[in-house]
PAZAPA-4460 file (N, C-alpha, C; in steps of 0.05 Angstrom, whole numbers, plus 32768, in hexadecimal, padded with zeros to 4 digits):
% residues 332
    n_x    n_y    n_z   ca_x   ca_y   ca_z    c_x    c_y    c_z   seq   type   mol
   88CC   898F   85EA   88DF   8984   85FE   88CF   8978   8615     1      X     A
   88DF   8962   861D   88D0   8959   863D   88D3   8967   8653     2      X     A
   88B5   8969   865F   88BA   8974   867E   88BB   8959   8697     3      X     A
   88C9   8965   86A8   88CB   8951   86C1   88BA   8953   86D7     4      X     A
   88AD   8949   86E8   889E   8947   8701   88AD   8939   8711     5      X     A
   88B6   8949   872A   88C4   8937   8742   88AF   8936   8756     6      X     A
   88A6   891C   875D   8893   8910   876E   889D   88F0   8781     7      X     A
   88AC   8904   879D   88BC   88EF   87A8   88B0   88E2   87C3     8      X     A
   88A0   88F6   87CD   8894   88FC   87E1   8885   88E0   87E9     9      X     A
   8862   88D9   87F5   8859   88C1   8803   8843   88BA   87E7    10      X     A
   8844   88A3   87E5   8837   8887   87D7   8825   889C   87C9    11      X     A
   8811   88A8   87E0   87F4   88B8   87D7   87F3   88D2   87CC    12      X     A
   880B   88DD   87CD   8817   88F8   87C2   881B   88E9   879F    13      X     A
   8829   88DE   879B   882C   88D3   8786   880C   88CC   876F    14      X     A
   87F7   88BB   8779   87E4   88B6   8772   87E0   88D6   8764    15      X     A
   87E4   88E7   8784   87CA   8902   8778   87DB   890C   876B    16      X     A
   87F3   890A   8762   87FE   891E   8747   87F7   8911   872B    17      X     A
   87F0   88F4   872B   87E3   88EE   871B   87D2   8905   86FE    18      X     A
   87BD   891C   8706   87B3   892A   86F7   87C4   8939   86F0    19      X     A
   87DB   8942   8704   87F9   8952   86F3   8802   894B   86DD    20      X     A
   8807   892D   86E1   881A   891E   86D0   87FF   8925   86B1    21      X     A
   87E9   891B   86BA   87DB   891D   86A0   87DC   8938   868D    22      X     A
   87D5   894F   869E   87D3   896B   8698   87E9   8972   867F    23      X     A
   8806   896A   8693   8818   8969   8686   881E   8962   8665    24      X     A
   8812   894B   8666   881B   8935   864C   8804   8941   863B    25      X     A
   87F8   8951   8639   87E5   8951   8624   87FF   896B   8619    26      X     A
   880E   897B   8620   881B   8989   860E   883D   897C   8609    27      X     A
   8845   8961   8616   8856   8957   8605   8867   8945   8618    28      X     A
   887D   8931   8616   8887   891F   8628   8886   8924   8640    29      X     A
   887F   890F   865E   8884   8917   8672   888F   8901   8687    30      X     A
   88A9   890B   8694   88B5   88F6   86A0   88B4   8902   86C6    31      X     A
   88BB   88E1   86D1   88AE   88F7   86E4   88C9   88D8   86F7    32      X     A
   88D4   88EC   871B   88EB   88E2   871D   88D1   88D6   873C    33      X     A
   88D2   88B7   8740   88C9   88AB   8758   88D8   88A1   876C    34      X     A
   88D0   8896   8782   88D6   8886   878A   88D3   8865   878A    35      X     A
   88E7   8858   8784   88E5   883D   8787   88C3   8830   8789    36      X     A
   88BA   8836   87A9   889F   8838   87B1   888E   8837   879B    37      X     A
   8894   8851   8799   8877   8864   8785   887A   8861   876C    38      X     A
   8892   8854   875D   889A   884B   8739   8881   883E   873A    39      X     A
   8883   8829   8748   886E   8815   873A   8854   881E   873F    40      X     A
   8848   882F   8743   8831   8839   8740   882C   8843   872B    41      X     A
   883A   884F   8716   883E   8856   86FE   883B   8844   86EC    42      X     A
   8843   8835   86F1   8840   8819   86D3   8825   881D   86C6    43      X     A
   882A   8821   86AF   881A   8822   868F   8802   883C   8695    44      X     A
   8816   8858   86A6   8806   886B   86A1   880B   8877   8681    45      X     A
   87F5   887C   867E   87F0   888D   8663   8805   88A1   865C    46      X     A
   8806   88B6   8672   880F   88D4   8673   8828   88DA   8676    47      X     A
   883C   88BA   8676   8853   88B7   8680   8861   88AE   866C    48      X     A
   887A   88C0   8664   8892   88B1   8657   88A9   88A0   8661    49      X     A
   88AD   88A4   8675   88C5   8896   8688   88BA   889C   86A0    50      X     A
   88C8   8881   86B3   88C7   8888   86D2   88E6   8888   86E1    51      X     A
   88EF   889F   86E8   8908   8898   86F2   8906   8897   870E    52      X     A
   890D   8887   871E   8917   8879   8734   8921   888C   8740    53      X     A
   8929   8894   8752   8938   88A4   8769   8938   8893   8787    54      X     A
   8946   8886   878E   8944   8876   87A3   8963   8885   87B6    55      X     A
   8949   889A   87CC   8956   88AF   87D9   8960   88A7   87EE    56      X     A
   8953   8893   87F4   895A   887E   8811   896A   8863   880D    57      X     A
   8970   885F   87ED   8988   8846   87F1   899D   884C   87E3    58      X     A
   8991   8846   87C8   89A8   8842   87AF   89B7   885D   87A8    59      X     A
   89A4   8872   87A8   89A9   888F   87A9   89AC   88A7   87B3    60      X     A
   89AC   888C   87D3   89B6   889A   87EB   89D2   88B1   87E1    61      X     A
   89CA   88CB   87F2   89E6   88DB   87F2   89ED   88EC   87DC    62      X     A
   89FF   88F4   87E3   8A0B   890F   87C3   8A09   88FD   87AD    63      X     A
   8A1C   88E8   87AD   8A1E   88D1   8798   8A0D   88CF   878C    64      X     A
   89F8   88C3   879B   89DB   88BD   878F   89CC   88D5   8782    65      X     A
   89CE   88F1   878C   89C3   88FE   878E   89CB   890D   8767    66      X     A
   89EA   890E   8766   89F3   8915   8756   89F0   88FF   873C    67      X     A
   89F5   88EB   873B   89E8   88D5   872C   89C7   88DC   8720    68      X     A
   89C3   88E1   8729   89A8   88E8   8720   899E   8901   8719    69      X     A
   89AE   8918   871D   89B1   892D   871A   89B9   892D   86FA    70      X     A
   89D3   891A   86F3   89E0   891A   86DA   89C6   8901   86CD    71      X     A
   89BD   88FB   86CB   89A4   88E1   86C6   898E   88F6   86BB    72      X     A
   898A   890D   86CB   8972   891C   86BD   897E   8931   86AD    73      X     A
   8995   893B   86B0   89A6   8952   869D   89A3   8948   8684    74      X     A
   89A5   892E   8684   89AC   8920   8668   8992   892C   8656    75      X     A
   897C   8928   8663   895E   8927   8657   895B   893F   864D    76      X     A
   8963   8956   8653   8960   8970   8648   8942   897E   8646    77      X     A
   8937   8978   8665   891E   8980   8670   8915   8999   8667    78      X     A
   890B   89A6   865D   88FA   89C4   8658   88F8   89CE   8677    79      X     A
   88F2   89BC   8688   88DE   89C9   86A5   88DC   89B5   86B5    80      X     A
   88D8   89B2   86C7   88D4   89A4   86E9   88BF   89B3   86F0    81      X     A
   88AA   89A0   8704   8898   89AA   8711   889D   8992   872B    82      X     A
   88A2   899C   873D   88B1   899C   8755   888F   8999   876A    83      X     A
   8884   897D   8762   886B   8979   8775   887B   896E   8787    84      X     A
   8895   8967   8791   88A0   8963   87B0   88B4   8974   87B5    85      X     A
   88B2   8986   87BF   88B9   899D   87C6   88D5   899C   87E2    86      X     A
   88E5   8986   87DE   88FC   8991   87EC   890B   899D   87EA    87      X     A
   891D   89A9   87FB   8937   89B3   87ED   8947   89A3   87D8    88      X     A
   8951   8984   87E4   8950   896F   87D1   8944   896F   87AD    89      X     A
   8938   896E   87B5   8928   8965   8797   892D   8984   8784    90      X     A
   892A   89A1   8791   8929   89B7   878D   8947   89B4   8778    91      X     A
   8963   89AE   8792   8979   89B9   8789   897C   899E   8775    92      X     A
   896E   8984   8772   8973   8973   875F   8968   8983   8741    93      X     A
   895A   898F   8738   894A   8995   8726   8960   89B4   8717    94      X     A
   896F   89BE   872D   8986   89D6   8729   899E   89C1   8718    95      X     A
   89A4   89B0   872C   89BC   89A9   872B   89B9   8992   8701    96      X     A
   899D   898A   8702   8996   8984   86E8   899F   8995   86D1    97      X     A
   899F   89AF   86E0   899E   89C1   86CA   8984   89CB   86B6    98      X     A
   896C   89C7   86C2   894D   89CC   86B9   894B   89E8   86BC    99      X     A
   8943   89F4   86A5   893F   8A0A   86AF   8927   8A1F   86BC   100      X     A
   8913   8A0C   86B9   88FB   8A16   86C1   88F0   8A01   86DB   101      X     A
   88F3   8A0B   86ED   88ED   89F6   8706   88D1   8A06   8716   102      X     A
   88BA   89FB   871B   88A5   8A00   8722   88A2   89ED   8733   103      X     A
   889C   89FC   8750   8890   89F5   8762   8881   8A15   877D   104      X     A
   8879   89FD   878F   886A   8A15   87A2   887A   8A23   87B1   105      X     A
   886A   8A3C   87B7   887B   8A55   87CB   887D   8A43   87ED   106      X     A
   886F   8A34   87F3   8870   8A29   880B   8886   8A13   8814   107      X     A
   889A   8A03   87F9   88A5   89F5   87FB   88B9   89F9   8802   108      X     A
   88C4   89E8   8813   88E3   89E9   881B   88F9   89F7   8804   109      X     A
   88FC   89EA   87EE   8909   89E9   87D8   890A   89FC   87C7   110      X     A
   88F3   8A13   87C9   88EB   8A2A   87C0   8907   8A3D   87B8   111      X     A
   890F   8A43   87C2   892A   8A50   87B6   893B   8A43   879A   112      X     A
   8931   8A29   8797   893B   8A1F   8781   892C   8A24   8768   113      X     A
   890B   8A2B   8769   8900   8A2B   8757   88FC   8A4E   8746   114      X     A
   88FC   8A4C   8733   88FA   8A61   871F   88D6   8A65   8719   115      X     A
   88CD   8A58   8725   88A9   8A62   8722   88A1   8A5A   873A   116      X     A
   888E   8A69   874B   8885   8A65   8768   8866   8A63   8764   117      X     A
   8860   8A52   876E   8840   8A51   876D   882F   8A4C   8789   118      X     A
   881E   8A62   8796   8810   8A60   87B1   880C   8A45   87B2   119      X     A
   8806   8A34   87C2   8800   8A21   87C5   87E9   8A21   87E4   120      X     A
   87CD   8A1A   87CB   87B3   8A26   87D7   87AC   8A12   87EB   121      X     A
   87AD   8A15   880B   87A4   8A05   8814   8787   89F7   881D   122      X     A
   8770   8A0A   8807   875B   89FE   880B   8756   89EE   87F8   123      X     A
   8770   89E6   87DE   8766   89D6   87D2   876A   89B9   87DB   124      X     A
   875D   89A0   87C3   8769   898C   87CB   8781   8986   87C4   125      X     A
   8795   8976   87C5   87B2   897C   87B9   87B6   896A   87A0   126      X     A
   87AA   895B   8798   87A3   8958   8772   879D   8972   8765   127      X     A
   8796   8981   876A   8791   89A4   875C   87A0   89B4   8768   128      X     A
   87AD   89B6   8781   87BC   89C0   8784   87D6   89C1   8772   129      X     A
   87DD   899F   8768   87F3   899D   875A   87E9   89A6   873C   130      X     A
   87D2   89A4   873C   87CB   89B1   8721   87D5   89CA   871A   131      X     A
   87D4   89DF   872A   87DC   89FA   8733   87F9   89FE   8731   132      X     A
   8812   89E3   8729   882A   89E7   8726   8826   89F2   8707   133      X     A
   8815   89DF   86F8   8818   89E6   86DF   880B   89FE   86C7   134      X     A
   87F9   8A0B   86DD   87E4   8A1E   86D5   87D9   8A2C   86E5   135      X     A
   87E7   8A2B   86FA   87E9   8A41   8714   87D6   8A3E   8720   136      X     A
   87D8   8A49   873A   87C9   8A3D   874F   87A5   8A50   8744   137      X     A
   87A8   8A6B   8747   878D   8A75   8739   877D   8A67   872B   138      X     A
   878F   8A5E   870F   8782   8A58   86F7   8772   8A3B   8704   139      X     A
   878B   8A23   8718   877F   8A10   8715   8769   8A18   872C   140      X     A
   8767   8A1E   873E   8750   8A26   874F   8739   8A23   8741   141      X     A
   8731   8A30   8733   871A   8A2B   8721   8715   8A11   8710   142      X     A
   871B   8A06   871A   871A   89E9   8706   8709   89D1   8721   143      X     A
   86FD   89BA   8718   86F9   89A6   8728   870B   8998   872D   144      X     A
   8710   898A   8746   8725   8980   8752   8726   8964   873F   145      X     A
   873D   8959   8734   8747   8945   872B   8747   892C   8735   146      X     A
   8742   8918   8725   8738   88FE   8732   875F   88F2   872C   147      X     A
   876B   88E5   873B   8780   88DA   8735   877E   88BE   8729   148      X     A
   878A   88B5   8715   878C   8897   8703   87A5   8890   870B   149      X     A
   879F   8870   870A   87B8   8860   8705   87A8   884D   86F8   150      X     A
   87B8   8838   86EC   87B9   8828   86D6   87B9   8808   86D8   151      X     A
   87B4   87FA   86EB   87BC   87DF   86F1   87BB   87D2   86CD   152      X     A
   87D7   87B7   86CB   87DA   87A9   86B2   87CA   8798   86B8   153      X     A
   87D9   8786   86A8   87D0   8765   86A6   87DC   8758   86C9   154      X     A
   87F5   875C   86CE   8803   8749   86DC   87F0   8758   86F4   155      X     A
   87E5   8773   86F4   87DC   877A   8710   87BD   8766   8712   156      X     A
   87B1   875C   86F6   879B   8755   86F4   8799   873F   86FC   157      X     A
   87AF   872B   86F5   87B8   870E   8700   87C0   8714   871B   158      X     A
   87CC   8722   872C   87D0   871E   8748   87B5   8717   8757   159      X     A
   87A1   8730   874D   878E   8739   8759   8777   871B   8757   160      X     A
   8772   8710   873C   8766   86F6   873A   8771   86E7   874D   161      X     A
   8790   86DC   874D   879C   86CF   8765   8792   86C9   877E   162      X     A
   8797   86E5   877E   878E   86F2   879F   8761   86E9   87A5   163      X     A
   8761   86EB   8791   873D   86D9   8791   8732   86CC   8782   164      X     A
   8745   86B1   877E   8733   869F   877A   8729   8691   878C   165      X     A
   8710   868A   878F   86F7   867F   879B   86EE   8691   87A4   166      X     A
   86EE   86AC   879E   86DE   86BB   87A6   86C3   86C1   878B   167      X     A
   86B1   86BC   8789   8699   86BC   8776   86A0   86DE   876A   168      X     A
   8699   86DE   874F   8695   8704   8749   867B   870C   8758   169      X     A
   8671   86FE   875F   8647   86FE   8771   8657   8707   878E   170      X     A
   866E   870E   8793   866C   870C   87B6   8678   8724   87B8   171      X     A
   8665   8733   87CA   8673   874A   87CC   8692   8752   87DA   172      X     A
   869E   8765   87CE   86BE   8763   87E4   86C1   8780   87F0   173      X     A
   86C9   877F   8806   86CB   8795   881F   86E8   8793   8816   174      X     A
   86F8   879D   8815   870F   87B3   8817   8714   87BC   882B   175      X     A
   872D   87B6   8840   8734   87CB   8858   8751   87C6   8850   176      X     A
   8756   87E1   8865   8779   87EB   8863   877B   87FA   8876   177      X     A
   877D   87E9   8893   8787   87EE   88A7   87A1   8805   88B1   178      X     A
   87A5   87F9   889E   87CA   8802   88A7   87D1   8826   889F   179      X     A
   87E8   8832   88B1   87E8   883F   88A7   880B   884D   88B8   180      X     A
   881C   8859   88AC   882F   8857   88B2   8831   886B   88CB   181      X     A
   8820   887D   88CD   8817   888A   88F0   8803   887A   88F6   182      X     A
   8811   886E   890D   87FB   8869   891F   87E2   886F   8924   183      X     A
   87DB   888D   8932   87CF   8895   8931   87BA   8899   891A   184      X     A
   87BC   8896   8907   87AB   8897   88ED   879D   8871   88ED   185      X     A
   87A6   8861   8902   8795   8842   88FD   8783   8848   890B   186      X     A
   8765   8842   8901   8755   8843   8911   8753   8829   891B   187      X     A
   874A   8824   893D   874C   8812   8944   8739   87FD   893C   188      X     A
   8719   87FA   8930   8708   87ED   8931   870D   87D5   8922   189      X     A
   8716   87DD   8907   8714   87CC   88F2   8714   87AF   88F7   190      X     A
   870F   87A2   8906   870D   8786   8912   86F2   8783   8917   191      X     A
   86E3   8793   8925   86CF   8797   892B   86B9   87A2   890F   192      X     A
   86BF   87A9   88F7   86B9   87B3   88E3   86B5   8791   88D1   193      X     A
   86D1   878A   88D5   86D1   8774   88C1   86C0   875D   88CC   194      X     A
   86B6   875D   88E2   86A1   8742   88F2   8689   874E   88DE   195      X     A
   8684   8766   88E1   8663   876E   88D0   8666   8763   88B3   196      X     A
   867C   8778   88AE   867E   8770   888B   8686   8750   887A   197      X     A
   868E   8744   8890   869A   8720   8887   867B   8710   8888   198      X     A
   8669   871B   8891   8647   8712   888A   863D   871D   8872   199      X     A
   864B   872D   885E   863A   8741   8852   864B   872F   8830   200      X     A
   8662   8730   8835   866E   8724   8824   8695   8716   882C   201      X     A
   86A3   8720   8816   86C6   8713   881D   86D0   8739   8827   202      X     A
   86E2   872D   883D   86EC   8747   883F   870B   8742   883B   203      X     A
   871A   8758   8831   8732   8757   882E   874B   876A   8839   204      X     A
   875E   8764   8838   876B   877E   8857   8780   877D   8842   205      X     A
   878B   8795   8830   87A0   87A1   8827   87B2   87AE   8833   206      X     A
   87CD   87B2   882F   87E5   87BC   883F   87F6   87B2   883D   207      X     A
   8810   87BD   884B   882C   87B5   8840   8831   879D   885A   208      X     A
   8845   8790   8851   8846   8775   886C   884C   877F   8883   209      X     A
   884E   8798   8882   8850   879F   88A6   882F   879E   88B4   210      X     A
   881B   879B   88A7   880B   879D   88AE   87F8   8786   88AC   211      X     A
   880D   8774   88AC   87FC   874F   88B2   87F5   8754   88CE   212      X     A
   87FF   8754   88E7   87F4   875B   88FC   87D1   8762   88FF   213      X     A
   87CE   8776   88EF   87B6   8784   88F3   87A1   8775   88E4   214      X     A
   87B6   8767   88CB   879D   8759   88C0   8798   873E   88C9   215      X     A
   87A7   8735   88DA   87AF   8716   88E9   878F   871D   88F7   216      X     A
   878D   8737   8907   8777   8738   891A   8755   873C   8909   217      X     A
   8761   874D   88FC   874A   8753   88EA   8735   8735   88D8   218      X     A
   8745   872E   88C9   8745   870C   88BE   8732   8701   88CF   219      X     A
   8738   8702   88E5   8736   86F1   88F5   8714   86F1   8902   220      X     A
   870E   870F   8906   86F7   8713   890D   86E6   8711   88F5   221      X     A
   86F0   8717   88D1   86E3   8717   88C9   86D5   86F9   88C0   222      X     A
   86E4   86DF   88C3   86E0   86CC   88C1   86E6   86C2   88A9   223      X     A
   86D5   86A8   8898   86E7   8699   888E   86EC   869F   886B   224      X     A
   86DD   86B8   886B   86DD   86CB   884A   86F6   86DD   8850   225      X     A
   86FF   86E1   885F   8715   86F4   8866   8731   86ED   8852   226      X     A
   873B   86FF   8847   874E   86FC   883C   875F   8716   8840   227      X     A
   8780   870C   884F   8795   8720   8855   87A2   8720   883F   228      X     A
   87AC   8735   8834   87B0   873B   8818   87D4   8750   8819   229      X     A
   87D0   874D   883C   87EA   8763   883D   8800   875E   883A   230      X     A
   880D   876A   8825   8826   875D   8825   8826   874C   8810   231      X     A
   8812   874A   8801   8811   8736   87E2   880E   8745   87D0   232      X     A
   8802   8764   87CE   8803   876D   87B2   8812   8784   87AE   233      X     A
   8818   8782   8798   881D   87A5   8796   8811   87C2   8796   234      X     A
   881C   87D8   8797   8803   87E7   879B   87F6   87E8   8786   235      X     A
   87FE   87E6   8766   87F2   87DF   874D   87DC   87C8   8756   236      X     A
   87E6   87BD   875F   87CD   879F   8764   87BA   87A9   8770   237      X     A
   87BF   87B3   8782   87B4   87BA   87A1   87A0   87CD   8796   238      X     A
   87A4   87E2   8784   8799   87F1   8775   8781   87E5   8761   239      X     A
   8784   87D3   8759   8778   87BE   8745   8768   87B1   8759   240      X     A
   8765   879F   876C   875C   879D   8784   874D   87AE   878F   241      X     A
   874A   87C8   8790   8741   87D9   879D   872B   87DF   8786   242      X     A
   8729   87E4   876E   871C   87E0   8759   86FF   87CA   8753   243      X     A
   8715   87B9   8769   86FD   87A5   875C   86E8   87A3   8773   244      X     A
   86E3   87B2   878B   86DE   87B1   87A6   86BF   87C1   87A3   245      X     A
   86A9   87BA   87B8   869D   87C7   87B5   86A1   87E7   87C9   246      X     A
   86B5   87DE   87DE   86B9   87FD   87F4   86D6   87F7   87EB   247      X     A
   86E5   880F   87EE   86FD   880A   8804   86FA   8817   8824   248      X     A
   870B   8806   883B   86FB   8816   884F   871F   881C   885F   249      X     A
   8728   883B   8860   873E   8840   8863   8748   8858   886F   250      X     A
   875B   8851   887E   8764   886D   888F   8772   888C   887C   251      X     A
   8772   8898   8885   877C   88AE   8877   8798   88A8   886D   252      X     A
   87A2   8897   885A   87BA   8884   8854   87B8   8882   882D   253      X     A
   87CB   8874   882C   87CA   8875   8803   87B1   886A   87FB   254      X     A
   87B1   8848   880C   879B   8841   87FB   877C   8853   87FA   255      X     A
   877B   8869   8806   875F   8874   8800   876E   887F   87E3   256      X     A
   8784   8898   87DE   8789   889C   87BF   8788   8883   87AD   257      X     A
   8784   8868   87B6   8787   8854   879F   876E   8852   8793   258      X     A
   8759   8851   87A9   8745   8851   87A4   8734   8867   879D   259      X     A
   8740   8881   87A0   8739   889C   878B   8736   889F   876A   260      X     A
   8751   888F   8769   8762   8885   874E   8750   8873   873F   261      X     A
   8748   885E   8750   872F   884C   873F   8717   8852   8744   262      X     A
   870A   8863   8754   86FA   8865   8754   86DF   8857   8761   263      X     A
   86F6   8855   8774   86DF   8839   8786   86DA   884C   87A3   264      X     A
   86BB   8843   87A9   86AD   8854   87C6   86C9   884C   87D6   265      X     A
   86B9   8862   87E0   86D6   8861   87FD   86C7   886D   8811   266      X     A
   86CF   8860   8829   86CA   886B   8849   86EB   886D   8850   267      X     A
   86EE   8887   884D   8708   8892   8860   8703   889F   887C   268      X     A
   8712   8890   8895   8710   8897   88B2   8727   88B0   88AB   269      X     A
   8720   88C3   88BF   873C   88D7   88BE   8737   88D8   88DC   270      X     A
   874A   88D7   88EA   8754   88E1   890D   8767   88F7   8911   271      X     A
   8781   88F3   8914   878E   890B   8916   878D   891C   8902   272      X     A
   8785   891B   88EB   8789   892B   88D6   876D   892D   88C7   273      X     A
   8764   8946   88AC   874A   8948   88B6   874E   8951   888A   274      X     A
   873B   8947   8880   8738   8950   885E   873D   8967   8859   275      X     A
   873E   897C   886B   8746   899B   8860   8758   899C   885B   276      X     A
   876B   8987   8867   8789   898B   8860   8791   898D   883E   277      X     A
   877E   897B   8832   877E   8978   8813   877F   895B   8807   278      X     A
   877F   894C   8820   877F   892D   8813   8770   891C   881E   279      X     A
   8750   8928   8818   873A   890B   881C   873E   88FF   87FF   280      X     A
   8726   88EC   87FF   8719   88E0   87E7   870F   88F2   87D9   281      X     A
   8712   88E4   87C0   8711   88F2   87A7   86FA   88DD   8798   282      X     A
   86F8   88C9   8797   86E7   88AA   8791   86C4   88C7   878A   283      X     A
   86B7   88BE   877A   869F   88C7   876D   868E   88BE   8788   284      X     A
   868F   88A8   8798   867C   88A1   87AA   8695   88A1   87C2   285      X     A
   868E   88B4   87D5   86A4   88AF   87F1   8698   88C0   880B   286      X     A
   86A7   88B0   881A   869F   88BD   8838   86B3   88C3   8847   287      X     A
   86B4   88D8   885C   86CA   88D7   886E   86B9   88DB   8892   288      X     A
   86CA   88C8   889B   86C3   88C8   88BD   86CD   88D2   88CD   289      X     A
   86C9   88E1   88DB   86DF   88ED   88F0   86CF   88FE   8903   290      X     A
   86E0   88F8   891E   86CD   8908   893A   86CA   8930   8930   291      X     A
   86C2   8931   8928   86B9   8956   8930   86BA   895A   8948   292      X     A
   86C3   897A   8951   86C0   8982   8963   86DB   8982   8979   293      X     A
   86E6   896C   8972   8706   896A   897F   8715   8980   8988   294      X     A
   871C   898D   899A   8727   89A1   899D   8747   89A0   8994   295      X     A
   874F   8985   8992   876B   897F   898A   876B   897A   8973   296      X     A
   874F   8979   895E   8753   896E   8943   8752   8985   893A   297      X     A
   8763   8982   891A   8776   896B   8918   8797   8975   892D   298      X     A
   87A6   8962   892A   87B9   8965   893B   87DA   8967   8930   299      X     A
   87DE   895C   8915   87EC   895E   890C   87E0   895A   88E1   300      X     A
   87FB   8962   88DA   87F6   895F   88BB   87F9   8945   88AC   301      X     A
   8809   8934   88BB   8809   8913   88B6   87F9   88FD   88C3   302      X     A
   87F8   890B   88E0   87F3   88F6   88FA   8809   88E5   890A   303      X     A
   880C   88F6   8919   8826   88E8   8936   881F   88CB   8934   304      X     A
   8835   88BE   8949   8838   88A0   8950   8828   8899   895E   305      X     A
   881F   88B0   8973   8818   88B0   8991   880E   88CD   898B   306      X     A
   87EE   88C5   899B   87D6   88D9   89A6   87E5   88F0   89B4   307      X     A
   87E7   8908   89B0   87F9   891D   89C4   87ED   8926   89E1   308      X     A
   87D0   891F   89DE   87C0   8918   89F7   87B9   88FD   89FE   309      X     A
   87BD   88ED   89F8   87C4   88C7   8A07   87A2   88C8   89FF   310      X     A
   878D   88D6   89F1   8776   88C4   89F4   876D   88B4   89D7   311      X     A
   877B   88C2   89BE   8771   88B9   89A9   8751   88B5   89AF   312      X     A
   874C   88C6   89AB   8724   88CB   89AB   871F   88CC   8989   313      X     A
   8736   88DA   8978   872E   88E1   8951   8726   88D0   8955   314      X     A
   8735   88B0   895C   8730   8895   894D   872C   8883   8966   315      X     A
   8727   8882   8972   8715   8875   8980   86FD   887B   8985   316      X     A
   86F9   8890   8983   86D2   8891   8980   86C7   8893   896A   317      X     A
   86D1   888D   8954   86C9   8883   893B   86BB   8864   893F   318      X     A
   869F   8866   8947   868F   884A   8939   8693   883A   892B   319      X     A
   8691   881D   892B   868C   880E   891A   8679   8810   8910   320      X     A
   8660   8811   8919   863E   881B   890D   8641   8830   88F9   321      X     A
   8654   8845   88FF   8655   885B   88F3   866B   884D   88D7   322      X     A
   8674   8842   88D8   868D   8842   88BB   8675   882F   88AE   323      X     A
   865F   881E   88B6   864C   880D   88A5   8636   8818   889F   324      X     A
   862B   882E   88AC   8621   8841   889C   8621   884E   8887   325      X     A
   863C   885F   8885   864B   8866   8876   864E   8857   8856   326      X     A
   8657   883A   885F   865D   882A   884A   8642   8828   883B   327      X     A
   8629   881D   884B   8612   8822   8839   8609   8839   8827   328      X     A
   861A   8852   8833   860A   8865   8825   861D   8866   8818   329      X     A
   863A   8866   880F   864C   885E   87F0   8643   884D   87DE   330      X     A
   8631   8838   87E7   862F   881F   87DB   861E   8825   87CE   331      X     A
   8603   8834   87DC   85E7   8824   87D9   85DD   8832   87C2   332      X     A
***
């Protein structure tokens, strides 16, 4: 019988359940319920039989929606749920399915809904943590932390050519991804990054179109190899893109999990928030930057809008010297 994975939660949560989804499928179908967002990150995974849609914020807004999709997974006649987004929501969706084995963590909101409880270890990273839904948190403890995959096609391979022609395969490409939906998590330099790196080779600025702004400025310093890319690919592309890069250079945000996924160096800045939480880089070659010593770090588990002491010191005293350092020693 098929088991289900509800994974509704942010862009990068999704990436790292990735090794779930795999774990899973080696003992038999596995369908797993996204968001809109996060479907297409899935395209032509291996480990995956179906992707169902849950669009909690439009189409499936409300009981309606809620119940619609409730009767959408009853149909499937799931063995089990493993509940890696842990709301009440998602919890009483997986009841109301009628599944009878629902696994998720003792820490989750939703916890009263599930029939297996699993600690949820906070010194792991949270790709093994979710490992731990399906073989408990002990067992997976002992294991090496999981690299997350995604799959870019053909159409992601044609965007990405698109997106560089006249750029030589001889020229090297810098990767940045400014953006980040807290504030507080942008580090301010990256302008000042892309003047060094637009001498070295083409730099490119990924993100969603809210974050033309940042790359309007960035572009700009990096000069006439600069290419703004935000707002033109998907994150499949963007992923594929990130692939083909020699860094990615990125705030504590999805695109560092994209680039976990392919396997490309990474320089991750972290400011308000700090890798113990469970979600640095995962990439075979990676670095993370961040002030030590902060008496306010970290400050929150996402990162506020706004500094709660007005100085933003995480990310403003983060170097430019220091993130090109860094990049040499991923690279070199």
């Amino acid at each position: 019988m098929p088991v289900l994975v509800i994974q509704t939660s942010f862009l990068g949560d999704m990436v790292l359940t990735t090794p779930l989804l795999a774990r899973l499928a080696e003992s038999g179908p596995v369908d797993v319920v996204a968001t809109p967002a996060a479907a297409g990150l899935l395209a032509n995974h291996p480990a995956l039989r179906r992707v169902i849609t849950y669009d909690k914020r439009g189409a499936d807004k409300g009981a309606i929606g809620f119940v619609r999709v409730a009767i959408q997974l009853r149909r499937e006649r799931y063995e089990a749920a493993y509940l890696a987004q842990g709301s009440v929501r998602s919890g009483a969706l997986c009841l109301l399915a009628g599944i009878p084995k629902r696994v998720g963590f003792t820490s989750s909101a939703g916890r009263a809904f599930y029939t297996d409880r699993i600690p949820y270890l906070e010194a792991d990273h949270h790709a093994k943590r979710l490992l731990g839904l399906v073989r408990g948190s002990v067992a997976a403890g002992g294991e090496p932390t999981p690299r997350p995959r995604l799959y870019p096609g053909d159409a992601e391979r044609a965007a990405v050519d698109e997106l560089l022609r006249g750029v030589t395969s001889a020229t090297p490409l810098f990767t940045l991804a400014p953006g980040s939906v807290w504030a507080t998590k942008r580090w301010p330099e990256y302008a000042a990054l892309a003047a060094e790196l637009g001498r070295r080779g083409a730099v490119v600025i990924i993100g969603s179109a809210a974050d033309r702004d940042l790359a309007a400025a960035i572009c700009a310093a990096a000069g006439a190899r600069a290419i703004d890319a935000t707002g033109k690919l998907s994150l499949l592309a963007s992923a594929e893109l990130i692939r083909r890069s020699r860094v990615l250079v990125t705030n504590d945000s999805a695109p560092q999990h994209l680039a976990s996924a392919m396997n490309t160096p990474t320089v991750a800045i972290f400011g308000p928030t700090v890798p113990a939480f469970g979600f640095g880089p995962l990439a075979e070659r990676s670095a993370v930057l961040g002030i030590d010593g902060l008496a306010c770090r970290p400050c929150d588990r996402h990162g506020p809008m706004a500094c709660p002491l007005g100085h933003w010191k995480c990310m403003r005293d983060v170097a430019p010297r220091s993130v090109t350092a860094a990049i040499e020693t991923v690279t070199g």
